[in-house]
N, C-alpha and C positions, 0 to 999 in steps of 0.2 A: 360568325353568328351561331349563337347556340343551338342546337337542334333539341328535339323532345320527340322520346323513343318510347316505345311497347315492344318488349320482346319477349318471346314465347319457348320453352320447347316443349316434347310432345310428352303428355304424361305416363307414367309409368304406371301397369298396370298392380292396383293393389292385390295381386295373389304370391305375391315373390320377392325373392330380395333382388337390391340394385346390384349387376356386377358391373366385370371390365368395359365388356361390350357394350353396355347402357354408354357407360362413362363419353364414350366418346360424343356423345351428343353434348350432355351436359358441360362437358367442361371444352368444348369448340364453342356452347352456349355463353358461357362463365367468360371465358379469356373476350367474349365481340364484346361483352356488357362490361367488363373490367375497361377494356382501350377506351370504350365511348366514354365511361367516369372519367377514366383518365385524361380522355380531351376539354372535358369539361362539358360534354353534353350532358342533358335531363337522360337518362333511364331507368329506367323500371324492368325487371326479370321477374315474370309470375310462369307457377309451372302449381300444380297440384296432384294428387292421385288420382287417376282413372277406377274407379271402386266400382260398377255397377256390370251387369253379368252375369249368365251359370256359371263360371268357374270361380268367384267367390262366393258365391250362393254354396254352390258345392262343399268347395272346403270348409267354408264355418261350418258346414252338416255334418262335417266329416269327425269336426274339432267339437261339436257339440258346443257352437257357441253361438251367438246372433251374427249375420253379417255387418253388422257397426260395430260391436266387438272387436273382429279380425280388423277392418277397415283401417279404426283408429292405432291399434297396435302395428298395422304394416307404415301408417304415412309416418309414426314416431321412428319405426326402425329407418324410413326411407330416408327422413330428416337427415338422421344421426349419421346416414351413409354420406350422403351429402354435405353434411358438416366437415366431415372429415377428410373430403378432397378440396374443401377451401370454396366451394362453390355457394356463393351468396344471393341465394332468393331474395328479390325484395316480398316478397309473399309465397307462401308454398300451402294451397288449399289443398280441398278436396269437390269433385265433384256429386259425392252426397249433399248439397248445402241448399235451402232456400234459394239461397241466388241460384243457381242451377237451373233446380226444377224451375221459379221464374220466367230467366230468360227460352230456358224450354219451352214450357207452354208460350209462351211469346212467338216465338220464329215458328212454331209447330202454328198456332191459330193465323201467324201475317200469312202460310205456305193455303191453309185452308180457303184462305178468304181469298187470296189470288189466283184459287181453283188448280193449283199443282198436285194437290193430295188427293190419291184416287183408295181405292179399296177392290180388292178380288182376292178369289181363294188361291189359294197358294199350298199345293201339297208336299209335303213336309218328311222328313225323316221322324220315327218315334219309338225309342225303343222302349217297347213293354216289360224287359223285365226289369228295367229301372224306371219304368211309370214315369218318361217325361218326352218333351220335345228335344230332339240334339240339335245342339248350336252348331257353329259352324267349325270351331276345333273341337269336339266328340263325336265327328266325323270321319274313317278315314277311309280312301280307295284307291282308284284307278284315276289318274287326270285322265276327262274328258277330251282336251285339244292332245298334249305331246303320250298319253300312255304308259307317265311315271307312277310306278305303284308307291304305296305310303304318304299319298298327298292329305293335309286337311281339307274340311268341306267350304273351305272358301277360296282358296287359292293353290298355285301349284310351285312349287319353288324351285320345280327345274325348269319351268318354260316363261313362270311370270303371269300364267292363263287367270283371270280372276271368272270366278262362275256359283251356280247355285251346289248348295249340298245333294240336292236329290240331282244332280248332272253326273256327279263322280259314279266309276263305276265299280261295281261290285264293291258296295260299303260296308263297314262295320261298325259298331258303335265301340267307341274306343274305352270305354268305361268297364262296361263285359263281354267287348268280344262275339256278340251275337250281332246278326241278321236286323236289321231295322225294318219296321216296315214303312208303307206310308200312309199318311193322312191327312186331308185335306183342312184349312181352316181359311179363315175371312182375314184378312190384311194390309195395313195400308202402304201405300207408296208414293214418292215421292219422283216428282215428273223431270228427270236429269235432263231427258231431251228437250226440252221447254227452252234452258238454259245455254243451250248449243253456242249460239249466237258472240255473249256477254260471255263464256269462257274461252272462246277463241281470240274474243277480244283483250281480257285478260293476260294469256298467254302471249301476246303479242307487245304487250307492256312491259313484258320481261318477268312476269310474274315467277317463272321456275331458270334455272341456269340453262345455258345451253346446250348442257350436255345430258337435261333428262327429256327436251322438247322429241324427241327423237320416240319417247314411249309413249307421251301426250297421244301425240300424233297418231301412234296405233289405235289408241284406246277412241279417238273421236273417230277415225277412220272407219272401225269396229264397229260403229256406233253406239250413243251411251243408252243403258239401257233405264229401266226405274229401279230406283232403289226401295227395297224394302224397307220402314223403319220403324217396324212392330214385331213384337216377340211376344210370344202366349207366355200365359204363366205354367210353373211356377218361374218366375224370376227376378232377382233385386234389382227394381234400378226404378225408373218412375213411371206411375202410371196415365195411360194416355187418356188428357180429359174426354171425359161421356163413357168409359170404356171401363169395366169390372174386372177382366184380367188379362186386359194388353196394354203392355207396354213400350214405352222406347227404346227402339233398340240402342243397343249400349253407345254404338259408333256415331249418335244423332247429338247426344248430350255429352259426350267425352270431349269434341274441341269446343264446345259450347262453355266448359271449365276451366277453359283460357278466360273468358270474359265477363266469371264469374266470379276470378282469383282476384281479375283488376278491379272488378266492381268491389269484394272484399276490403283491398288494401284503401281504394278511394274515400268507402264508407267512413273507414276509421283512420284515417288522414287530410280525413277534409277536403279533398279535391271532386272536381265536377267529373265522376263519370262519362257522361255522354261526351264529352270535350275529349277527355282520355282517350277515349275506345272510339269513339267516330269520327272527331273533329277533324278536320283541313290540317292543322297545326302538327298533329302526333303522326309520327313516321310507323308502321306495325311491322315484325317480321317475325316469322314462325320459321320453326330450325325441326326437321323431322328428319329419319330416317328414310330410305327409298323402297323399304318398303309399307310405309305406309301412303305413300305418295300418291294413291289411286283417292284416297280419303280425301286427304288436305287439298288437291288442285281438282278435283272436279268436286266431292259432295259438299266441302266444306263449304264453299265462296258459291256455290249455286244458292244453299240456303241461307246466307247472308246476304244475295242479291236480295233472293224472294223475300225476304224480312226487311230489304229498306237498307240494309247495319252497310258500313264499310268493309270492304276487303281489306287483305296485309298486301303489303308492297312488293312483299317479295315473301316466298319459300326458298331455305337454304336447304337444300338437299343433302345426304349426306350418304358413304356409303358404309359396310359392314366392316368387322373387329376378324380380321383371322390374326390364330399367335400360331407362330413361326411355322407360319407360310397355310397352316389347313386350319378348320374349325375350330372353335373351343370344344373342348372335350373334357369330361367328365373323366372318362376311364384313363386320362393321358395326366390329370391335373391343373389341364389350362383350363377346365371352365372356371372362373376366379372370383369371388363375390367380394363386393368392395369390402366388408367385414376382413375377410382372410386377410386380402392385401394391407388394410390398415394394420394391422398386426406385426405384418413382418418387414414392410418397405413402406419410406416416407412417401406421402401422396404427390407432393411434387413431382418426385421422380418421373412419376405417370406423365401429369401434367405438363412436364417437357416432352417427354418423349410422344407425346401425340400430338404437341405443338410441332415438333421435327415433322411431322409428317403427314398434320393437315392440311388442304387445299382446297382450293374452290370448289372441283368437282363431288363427283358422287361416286367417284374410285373408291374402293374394300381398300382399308389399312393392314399392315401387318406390323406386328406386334412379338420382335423377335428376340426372345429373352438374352440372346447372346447379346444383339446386338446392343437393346435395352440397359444394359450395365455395361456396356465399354461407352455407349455416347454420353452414359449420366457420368461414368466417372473422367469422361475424356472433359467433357466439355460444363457440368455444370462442378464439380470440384477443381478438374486441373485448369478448368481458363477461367471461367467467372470468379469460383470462389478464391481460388488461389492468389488471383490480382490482387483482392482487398487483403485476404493475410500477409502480403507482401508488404502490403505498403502500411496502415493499420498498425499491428503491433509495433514496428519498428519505429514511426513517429509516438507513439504510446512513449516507447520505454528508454528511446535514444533522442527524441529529439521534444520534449516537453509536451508532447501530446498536443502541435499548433500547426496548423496549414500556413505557410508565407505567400507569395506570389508564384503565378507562374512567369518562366521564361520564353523565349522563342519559340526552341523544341517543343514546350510544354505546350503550347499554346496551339502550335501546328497539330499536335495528337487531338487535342479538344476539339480543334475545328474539324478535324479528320471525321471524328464519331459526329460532332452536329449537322454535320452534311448529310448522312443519312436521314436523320428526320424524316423528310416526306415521304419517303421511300419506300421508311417501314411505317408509317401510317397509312399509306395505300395500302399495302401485303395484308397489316392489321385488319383495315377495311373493307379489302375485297374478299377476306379468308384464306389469304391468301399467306396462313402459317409459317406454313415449312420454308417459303422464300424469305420471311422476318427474320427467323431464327437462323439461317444461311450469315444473314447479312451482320447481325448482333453478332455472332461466332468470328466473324472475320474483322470485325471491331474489336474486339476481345485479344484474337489473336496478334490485334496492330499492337494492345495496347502492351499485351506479353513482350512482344517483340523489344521496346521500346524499355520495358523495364531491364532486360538481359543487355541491350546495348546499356545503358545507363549506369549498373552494376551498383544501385545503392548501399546494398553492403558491401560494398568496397569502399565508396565514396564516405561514408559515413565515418570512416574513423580517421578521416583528418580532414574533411569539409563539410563540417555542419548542415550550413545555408545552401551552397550547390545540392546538396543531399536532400533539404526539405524541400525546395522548388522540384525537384523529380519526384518528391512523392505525393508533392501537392496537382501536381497533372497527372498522376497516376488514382489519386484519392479522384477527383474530375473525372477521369475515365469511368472511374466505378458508379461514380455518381449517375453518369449517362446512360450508360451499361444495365443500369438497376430501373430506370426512367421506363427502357426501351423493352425489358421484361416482366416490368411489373404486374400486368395484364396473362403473364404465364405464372409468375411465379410470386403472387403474393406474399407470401411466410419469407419467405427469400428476403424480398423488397423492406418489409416490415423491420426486420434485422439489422440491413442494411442503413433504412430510418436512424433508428436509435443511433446507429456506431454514429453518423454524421450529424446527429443532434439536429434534424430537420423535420417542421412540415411533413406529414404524408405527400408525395411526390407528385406531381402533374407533370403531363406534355408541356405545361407552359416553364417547365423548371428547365427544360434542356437549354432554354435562352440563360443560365442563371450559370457565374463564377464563382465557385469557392473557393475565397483568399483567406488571408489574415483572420484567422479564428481555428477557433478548439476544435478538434472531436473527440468522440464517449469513445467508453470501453468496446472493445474488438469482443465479438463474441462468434465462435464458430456457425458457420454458415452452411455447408452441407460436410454429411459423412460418405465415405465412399460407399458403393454399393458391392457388398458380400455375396457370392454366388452362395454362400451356404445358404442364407435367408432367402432367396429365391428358389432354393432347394426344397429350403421347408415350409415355404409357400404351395410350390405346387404337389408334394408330399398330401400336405393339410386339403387341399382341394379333391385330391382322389375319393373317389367313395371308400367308406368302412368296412364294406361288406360287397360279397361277390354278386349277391341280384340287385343291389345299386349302380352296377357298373353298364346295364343295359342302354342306360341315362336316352330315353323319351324324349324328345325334344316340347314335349307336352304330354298330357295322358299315355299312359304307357301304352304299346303298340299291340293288339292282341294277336295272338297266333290265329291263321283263317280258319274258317270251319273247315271241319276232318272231308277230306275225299277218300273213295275209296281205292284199292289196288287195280280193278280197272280203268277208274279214271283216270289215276297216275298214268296206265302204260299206257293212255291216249295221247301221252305228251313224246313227240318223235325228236328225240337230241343227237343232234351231228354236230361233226367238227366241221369248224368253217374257214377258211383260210381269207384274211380282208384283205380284198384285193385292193380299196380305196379309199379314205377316209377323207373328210372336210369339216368344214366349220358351217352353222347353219347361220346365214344371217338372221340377228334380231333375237335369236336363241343361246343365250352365254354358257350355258349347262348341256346343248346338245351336240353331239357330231352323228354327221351321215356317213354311213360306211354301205360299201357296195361288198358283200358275200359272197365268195366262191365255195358254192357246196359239190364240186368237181363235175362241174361244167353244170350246173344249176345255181344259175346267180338271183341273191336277195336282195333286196334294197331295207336298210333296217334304221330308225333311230337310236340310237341310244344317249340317255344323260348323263356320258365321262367325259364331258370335257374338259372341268378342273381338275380330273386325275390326269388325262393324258393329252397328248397333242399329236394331232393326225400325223407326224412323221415318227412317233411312237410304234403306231396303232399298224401299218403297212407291211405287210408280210407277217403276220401275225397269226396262227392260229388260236379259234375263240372256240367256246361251245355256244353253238345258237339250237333256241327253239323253232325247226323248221315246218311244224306244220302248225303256228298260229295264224288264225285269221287274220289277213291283212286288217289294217285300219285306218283309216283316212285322220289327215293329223293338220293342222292350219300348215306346217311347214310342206305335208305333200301325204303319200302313203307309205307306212312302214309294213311290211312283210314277214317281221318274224323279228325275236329278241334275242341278244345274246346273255351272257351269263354271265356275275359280278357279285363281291360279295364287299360290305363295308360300310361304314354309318351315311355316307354321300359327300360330296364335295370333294375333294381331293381323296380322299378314304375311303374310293375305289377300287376293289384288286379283280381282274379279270382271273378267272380260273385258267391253272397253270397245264399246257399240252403239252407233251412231246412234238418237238416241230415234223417229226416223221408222220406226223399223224396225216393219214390219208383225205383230205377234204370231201363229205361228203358220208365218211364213215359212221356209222352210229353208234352211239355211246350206252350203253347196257348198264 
């Protein structure tokens, strides 16, 4: 039975270009919408720019241009990126469109009228010397719950804490660096707790995997609180009916451009909307990253209840892009924007190698360049591609360029690879990647196998027809081979097409023999992959210039305001010898360490835990701050901080002691 599908992923914010990191969503998007074509289901892939916000406000300010200006010129650069990793929208909007604002004011007046949208002041960050209100990234401080400095004003990325701007402590505005102050204004909100009930229920449907219900659970536990979803001006995005200059906040109308891209493509293709987007019939699934997951599984489907509209069936969750093994990074050359990489390596490449290595869960990928060019040239030139060169030219140019029959042998290989079938259309279905691509590979290598026993150029210069029967279950092999990846590797498959004078390929072709008949000309299929061009990939990605290498992970970070040399010698630093480290549950970035400051023990947090691992950390001297106020943290009370220098995540360096160092001692 044919199914009919809506799928989604989350849109890219128009202030930046697409890179590597992006990619991974998109193209785990691209390959579920390619197999479902491929089975022959109905799908539709609508995705558009996210355009509304201060930080394109800002920058077109900056650029001296309008914000539609910028808008339009980032969704053509975003296309272009997009084009050139094979990834096929059926629609790629934006959320500046009529439709938009529409169904906005829509879901905005159904939340009114079912009495969820409240109003109260709300006091705010506001920095005066640049005359605005700060959002939630031109915020930055102290996280309020774990005590990580350099967090934005909406969330904390070493604990996960989600909270208001004016909660952070000791803020700056990340713009100039000054003191914010605050101010109150009038606001409305949106009643999350209302919807307690219908979101639990939801999740119980299976609405997210089951390896992210574990954070759900926090956040309902936590209780949900109201969501803000008004923004003073000045700011681009749309403003809220009755209201002169407040707006919606950007994250109200941003997934609302899911269903604004579909109503789009529906308009101008003749199909019923309402059917698409809500009907019984249409299957919906939204592919986000995890850290937007706070958005998509509690505000989104609350104000889709309140509005009447259907939910998605599911949230595929997904997790982060590290290259080999830590962060992207600017100053290293792995932050990589699809631009560069189109430049120097074929997009496939990518395409496989993050098929090798997606999965169901909401596990962080790595992306290890060594490894990246030994699997592409192991496995998509020396098995895939190879097969067909083997076989291909040599029926070209020795044996009349004709497939015959196959025989027994040949016959038993074919069945070998159609057995898989459903196997890998589970893996396919469940996302379940890296197991397809396992199983293709060992297909691949049966079918190697089988040519080396076979020895066609051997056999070819004094047995013709034994010679075309093993290349014609070898030509089969490839044919299947090309079936079962063609949802990774389109361009690939395409190639493949032509040489065998076929049809674009279906699932339903794997039931299908080919005997007795021609095929086209052989045309190279992949080149191997050159370490020099991945040299001068991430060469090209380094910054030009030495104050670009600071690389911000948003607004640049400002240096805090000046203290003086008394305040400085308030700060008391000892060596501290860790007498115990652990892991904190529910906290992936923190470890608890117990501090011996020579026979004065602290109890302290710190967020190294993707630099190091508590049998690291044990007998270690550190330098701690020992005379900070304790602070009460959701995990417990931390006592004092130790000392670390590095951009976060694994590129943490604890400052280096003498291990003579006396615990306890104070550091001058």
């Amino acid at each position: 039975m044919t199914r009919h599908i809506v799928v989604t992923s989350a849109l890219p914010y128009a202030n930046g270009p697409i890179h590597i990191g992006h990619l991974v969503e998109y193209l785990q998007t691209d390959i579920w919408v390619r197999f479902q074509k491929l089975c022959g289901n109905t799908c539709y892939y609508f995705c558009a720019d996210d355009t509304h916000g201060t930080p394109v406000m800002l920058r077109a300010r900056e650029e001296g241009i309008e914000p539609e200006v910028l808008i339009e010129r980032m969704r053509h650069e975003h296309l272009r990126d997009f084009s050139g990793f094979e990834i096929a929208f059926d629609n790629y909007y934006s959320t500046h469109s009529e439709e938009n604002r529409r169904f906005s004011e829509m879901i905005y007046q159904r939340a009114v009228e079912r009495g969820v949208v409240t109003q109260g002041q709300v006091e705010q960050a506001y920095c005066e010397t640049d005359r605005m209100w700060l959002p939630d990234r031109y915020i930055k401080g102290t996280c309020p719950r774990c005590g990580a400095t350099g967090q934005y004003g909406d969330s904390c990325d070493a604990c996960g804490a989600h909270y208001r701007p004016t909660e952070l402590v000791d803020p700056v505005c990340a713009l100039c660096g000054g003191t914010p102050v605050r101010r109150t204004s009038r606001h409305y909100f949106f009643r999350l707790q209302a919807f307690e009930k219908e979101l639990r229920e939801l999740m119980e449907r299976g609405y997210v995997q089951d390896t992210v219900r574990n954070k759900l659970d926090e956040w309902f536990n936590a209780g949900l609180r109201d969501w803000d979803i008004s923004r003073d001006g000045p700011y681009f995005g749309f403003r809220i009916p009755g209201e002169q200059d407040k707006y919606f906040y950007v994250w109200l109308d941003a997934p609302i451009g899911y269903m604004a891209s579909c109503k789009n493509y529906c308009d101008r293709h003749g199909l019923d909307f309402d059917a698409v987007w809500n009907g019984p019939d249409w299957e919906l699934y939204h592919f986000i990253g995890k850290d937007i997951m706070y958005f998509h599984a509690l505000f989104w489907p609350a104000l889709l209840i309140s509005a009447g509209l259907k939910t998605a069936d599911k949230l595929f969750v997904h997790g982060f892009l590290t290259v080999n093994g830590q962060k992207m990074s600017k100053s290293k050359g792995t932050f990589i924007t699809a631009e560069t990489y189109l430049r120097h390596l074929d997009p496939e490449y990518l395409r496989y190698y993050y098929a090798c290595k997606l999965s169901a869960g909401a596990d962080d990928i790595d992306l290890s360049l060594e490894d990246f060019q030994q699997r592409v040239n192991a496995d998509l030139v020396g098995k895939f591609a190879n097969l067909a060169s083997r076989s291909g030219p040599m029926l070209t140019r020795k044996l009349d360029g004709r497939l015959g029959t196959l025989d027994e042998a040949g016959r038993a290989l074919v069945e070998t690879l159609r057995a898989e079938k459903e196997a890998i259309i589970a893996d396919y279905e469940g996302l379940n990647y890296a197991s397809a691509i396992r199983r293709i590979v060992a297909l691949a290598d049966a079918a190697n196998r089988y040519v080396d026993q076979a020895e066609p150029w051997v056999t070819v210069k004094t047995d013709a027809e034994t010679t075309r029967r093993t290349l014609t279950a070898v030509i089969n092999a490839v044919h299947l081979l090309t079936i079962y990846l063609k949802p990774v590797l389109p361009g690939f498959a395409a190639k493949i097409e032509r040489f065998l004078g076929v049809e674009p390929l279906s699932m339903a072709d794997v039931d299908r023999t080919l005997e007795d008949r021609p095929i086209g000309t052989f045309e190279r299929l992949a080149e191997r992959m050159d370490k020099e061009k991945v040299d001068a990939m991430i060469e090209e990605s380094k910054p030009r210039d030495e104050a670009a290498r600071s690389e911000p992970a948003g607004p640049a970070e400002p240096i805090a305001p000046e203290c003086s040399f008394d305040d400085f010698m308030k700060v008391d630093l000892r060596v501290a010898r860790i007498a115990r480290a652990e892991k904190v549950d529910g906290a992936d970035k923190l470890l608890a360490l117990e501090l011996d400051l020579g026979g004065l023990t602290k109890h302290v947090f710190a967020g190294i835990a993707q630099a190091y691992s508590p049998e690291q950390l044990v007998g270690r001297h550190v330098v701690c701050v020992a005379n900070l106020a304790p602070r009460k943290m959701r995990f417990g009370t931390s006592e004092g901080m130790i000392l670390a220098a590095g951009e976060g995540g694994q590129d943490i360096f604890l400052l280096g002691l003498d291990e003579g160092a006396a615990p306890g001692q104070r550091i001058h």
